[in-house]
C-alpha positions as CSV (number, residue, x, y, z in Angstrom):
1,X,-34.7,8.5,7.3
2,X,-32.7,6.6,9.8
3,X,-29.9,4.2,9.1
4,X,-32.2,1.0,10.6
5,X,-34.5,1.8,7.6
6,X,-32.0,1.4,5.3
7,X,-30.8,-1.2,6.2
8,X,-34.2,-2.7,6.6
9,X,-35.6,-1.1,3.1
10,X,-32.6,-3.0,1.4
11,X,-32.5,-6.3,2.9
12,X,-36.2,-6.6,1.7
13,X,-36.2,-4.8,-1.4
14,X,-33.2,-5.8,-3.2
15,X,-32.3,-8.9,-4.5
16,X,-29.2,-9.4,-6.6
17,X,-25.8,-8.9,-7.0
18,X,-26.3,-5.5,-9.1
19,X,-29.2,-3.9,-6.8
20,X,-26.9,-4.4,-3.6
21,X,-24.1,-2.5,-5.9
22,X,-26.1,0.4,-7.1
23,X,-27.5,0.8,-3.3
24,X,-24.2,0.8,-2.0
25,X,-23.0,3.3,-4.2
26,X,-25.9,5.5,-3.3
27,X,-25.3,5.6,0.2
28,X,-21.5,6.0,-0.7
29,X,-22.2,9.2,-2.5
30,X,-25.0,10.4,-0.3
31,X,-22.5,9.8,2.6
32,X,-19.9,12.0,0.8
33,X,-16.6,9.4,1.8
34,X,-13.2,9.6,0.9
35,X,-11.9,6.4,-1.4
36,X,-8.2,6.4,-1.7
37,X,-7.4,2.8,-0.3
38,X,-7.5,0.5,-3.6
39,X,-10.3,2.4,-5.3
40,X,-10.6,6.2,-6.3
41,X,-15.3,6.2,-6.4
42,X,-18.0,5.3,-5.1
43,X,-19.3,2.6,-7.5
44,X,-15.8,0.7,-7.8
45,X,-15.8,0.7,-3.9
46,X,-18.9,-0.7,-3.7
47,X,-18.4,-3.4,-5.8
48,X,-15.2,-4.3,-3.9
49,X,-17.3,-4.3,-1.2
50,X,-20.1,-6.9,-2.8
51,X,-17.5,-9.0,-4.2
52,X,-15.4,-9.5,-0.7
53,X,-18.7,-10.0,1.0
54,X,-19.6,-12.7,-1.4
55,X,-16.1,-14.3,-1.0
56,X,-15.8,-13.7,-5.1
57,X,-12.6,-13.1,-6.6
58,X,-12.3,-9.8,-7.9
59,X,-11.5,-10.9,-11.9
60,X,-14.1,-12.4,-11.7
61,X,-16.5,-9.6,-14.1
62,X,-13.9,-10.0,-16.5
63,X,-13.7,-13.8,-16.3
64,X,-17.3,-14.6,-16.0
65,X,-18.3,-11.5,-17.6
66,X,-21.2,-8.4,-15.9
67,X,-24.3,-11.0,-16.7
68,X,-22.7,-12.6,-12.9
69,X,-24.6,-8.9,-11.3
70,X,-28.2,-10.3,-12.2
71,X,-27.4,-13.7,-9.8
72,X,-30.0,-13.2,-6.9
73,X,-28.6,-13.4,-3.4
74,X,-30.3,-15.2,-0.6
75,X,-31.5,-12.9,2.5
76,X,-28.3,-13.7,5.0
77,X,-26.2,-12.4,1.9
78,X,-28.1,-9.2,1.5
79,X,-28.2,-8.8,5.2
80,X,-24.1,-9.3,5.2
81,X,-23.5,-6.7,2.4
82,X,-26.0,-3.9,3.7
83,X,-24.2,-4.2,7.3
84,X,-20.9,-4.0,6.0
85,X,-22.2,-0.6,3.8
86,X,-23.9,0.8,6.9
87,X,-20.8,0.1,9.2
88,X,-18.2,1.7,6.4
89,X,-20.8,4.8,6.6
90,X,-21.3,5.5,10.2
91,X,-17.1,4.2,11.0
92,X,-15.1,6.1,7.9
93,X,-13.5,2.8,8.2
94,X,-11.4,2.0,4.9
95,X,-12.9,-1.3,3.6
96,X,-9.9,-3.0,3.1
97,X,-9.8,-3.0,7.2
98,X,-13.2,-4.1,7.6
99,X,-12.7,-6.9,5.1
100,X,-8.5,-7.4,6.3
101,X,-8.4,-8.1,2.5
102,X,-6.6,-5.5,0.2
103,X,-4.9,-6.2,-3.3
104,X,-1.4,-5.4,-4.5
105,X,0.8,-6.6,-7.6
106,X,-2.7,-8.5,-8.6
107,X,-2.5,-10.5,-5.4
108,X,-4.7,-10.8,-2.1
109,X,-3.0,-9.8,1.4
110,X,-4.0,-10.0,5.0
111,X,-4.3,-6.1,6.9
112,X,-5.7,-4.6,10.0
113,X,-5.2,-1.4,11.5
114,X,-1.4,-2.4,12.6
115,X,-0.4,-1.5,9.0
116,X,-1.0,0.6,6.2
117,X,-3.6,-0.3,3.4
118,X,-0.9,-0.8,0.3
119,X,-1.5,1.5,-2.4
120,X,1.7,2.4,-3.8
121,X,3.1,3.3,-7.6
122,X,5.8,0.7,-6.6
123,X,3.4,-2.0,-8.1
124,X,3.9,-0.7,-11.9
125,X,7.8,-0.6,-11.2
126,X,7.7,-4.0,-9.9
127,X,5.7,-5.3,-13.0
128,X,8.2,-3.6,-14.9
129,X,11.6,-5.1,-13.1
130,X,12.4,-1.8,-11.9
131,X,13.3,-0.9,-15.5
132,X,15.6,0.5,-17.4
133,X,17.6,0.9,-14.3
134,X,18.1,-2.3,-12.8
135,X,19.2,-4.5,-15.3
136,X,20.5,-7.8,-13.7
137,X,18.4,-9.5,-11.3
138,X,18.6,-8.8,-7.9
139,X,19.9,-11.7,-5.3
140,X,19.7,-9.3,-1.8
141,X,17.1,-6.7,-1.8
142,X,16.0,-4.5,1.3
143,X,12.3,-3.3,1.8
144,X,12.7,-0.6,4.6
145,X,9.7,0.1,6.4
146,X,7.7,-2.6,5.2
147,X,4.4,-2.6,6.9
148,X,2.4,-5.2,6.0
149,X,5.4,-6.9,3.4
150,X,3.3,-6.4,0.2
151,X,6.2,-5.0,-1.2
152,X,8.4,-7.2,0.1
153,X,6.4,-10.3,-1.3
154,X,5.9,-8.6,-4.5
155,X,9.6,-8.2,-5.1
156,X,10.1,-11.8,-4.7
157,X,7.2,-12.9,-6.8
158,X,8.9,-10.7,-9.7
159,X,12.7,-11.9,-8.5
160,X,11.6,-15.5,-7.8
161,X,16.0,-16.3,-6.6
162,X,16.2,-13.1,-4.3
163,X,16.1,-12.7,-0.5
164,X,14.5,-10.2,0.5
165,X,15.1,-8.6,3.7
166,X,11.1,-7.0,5.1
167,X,12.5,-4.3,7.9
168,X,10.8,-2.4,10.3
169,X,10.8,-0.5,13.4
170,X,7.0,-1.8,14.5
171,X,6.5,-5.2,15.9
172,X,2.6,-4.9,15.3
173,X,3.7,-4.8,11.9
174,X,5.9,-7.3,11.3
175,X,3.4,-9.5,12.5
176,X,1.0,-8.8,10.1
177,X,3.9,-8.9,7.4
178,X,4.8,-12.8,9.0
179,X,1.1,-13.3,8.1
180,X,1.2,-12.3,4.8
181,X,4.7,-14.3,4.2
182,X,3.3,-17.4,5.7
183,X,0.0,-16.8,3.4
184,X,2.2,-16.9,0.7
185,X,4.5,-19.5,1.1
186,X,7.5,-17.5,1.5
187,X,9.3,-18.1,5.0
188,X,12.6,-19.3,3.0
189,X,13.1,-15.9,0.9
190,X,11.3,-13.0,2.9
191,X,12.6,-12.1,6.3
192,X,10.8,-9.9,8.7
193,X,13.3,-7.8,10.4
194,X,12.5,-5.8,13.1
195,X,14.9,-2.4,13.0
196,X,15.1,1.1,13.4
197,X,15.7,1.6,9.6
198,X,19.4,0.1,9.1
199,X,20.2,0.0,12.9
200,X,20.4,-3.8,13.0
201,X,21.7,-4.1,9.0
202,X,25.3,-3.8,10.2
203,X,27.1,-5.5,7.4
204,X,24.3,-6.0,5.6
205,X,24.2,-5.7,1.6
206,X,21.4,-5.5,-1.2
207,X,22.0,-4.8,-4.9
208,X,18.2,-3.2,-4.8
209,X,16.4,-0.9,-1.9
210,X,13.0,-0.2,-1.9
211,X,11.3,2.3,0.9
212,X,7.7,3.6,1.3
213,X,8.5,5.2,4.7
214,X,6.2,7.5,6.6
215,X,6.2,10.8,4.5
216,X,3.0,13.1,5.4
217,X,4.6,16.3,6.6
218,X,2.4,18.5,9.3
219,X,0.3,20.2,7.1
220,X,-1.4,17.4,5.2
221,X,-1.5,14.8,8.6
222,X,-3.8,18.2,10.1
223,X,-6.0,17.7,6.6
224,X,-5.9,14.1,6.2
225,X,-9.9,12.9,5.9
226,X,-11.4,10.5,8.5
227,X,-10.6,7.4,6.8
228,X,-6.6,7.9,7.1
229,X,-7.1,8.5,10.8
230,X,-7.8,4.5,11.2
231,X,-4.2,4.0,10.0
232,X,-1.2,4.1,12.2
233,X,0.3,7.3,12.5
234,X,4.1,5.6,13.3
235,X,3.9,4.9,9.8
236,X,2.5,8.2,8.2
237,X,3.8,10.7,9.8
238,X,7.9,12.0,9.3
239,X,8.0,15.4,10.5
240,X,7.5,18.8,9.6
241,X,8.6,18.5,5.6
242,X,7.9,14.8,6.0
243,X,11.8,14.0,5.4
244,X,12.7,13.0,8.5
245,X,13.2,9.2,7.9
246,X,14.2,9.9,4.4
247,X,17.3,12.2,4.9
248,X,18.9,9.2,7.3
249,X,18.4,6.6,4.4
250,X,19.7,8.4,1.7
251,X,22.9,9.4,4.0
252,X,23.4,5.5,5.5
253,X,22.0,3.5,2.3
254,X,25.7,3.7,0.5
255,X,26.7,1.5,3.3
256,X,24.5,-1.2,2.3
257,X,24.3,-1.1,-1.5
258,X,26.5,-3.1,-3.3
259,X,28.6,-1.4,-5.9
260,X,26.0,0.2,-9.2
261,X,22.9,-0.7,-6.9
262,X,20.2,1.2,-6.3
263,X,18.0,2.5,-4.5
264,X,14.2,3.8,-4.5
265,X,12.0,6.1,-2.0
266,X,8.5,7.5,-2.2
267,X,8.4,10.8,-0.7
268,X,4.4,11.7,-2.2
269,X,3.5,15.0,-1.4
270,X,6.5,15.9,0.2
271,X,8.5,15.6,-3.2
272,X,7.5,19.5,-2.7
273,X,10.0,19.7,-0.3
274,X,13.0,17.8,-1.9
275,X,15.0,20.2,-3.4
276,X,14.6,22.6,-0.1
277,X,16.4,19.4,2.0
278,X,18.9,18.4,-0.7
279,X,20.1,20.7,-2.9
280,X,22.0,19.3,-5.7
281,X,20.9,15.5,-5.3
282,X,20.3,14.2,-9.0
283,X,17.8,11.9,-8.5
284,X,15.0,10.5,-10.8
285,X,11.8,11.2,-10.4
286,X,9.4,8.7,-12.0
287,X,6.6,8.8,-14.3
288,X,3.8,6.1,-13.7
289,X,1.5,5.1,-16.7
290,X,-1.2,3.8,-14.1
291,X,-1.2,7.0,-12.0
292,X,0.8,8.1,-9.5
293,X,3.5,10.2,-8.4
294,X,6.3,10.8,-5.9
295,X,8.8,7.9,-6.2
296,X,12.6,8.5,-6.9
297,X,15.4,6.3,-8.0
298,X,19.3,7.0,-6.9
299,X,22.1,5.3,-7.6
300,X,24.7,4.5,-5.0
301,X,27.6,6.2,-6.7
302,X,25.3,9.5,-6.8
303,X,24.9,9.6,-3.1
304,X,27.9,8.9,-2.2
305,X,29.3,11.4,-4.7
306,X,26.4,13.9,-2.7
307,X,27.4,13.9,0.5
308,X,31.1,13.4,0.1
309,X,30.8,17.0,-1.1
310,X,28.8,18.0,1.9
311,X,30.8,16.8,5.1
């Protein structure tokens, strides 16, 4: 059976909120994608997908509560949805690109292909106030290689008197992150900064740093499934361990912490390849009760301790 039949078959047949779910899913699975950019199946993605197509909030199953799937849809709706299913079939394209709406900290941001689709651990250490290591609020923080500022505008949702400093070395970026800033009303805390990480920090200090830099080494960017390739590579890739960017920032961040500050890196996969680059570093590798992996905490007086030893 073609695609147009489908298509056709489901704009007919079905007619509320659940049918369009369950179909979804079924061409989902029968499609065999890859979900890793704000869900992990086939049946949550699809619902994302209903619910953003609808314009309905996602809480709103626990708010309302699941009798909300028997609401019948009217034809335009159903024709909307099934277009949006066929086009994440036949493209790989991650939804939160088709829909530029993905979720992060509990809150809705703007994205396109310019940036990557937030999905980081960091979330659960924000929540959390970074604890038990930082333990007075934060008035400067840096978030190196923003993106998309997600975590930057998280950071001072949870810090409500920090600046934050939003750096990057990609202007397509940072004007998706002056999007999301404006979206949120934050122009007077968050600052997109365009820099090749600290290049244009000079003199520059933050009691907190927080990175989710490009980190796929060679090896996993050659496996990476279709739906990855729609994201920019500038922000994936780092080389053959995926270190590159990571070994300058743990050498030059001691410059621009202040005295007991810290500082905070997602390697992912390439966590593998830590202990082969820097023998010796004591840092802190954290556990995540949401899922996750791959995120380190340092202190400043460990680095410089570090690589005091090494020149």
């Amino acid at each position: 059976m073609t695609d147009k039949f489908y298509l056709e078959e489901a704009i007919d047949d079905l007619h509320t909120l659940l049918d369009m779910t369950r179909w979804a899913t079924s061409r989902f699975n029968d499609a065999e994608l890859y979900f890793g950019h704000g869900t992990d199946n086939a049946w949550d993605e699809a619902t994302s997908l209903v619910l953003q197509a609808l314009h309905l909030p996602h809480p709103i199953l626990s708010s309302v509560g699941e009798h909300i799937l028997s609401s019948r849809l009217t034809k335009s709706e159903r024709e909307k949805i099934a277009e949006l299913v066929l086009k994440r079939v036949q493209t790989r394209m991650p939804l939160p690109y088709m829909t530029n709406e993905a979720w992060f900290c509990g809150m809705p941001f703007y994205v396109d292909e310019r940036v990557l689709i937030p999905r980081s651990p960091f979330a659960e250490l924000i929540q959390n106030h970074f604890s038990p290591f930082v333990e007075n609020e934060p008035s400067n923080i840096l978030d190196m290689c923003t993106g998309g500022a997600c975590i930057a505008i998280a950071l001072a949702h949870a810090y409500p008197e920090a600046q934050v400093d939003a750096v990057d070395i990609s202007s397509d970026a940072l004007e998706v992150a002056d999007i999301n800033i404006q979206e949120h009303g934050l122009s007077h805390r968050v600052y997109p900064i365009q820099s090749d990480l600290f290049t244009s920090l000079e003199g520059q200090k933050y009691d907190l740093i927080i990175s989710n830099p490009p980190y796929v080494d060679a090896q996993d960017m050659a496996d990476l499934p279709e739906e990855y390739h729609h994201e920019p590579e500038l922000a994936l890739a780092a080389g053959e361990d995926g270190l590159d960017l990571v070994a300058t920032m743990l050498r030059q961040a001691p410059m621009y912490l202040n005295d007991g500050g810290w500082l905070f890196i997602e390697v992912g996969n390439s966590e593998v390849h830590m202990n082969e680059r820097f023998p010796g570093l004591e840092v802190i590798w954290l556990e995540f009760e949401n899922g996750g992996q791959g995120i380190f905490a340092v202190n400043k007086d460990t680095l410089v301790q570090y690589f005091s030893s090494k020149d």
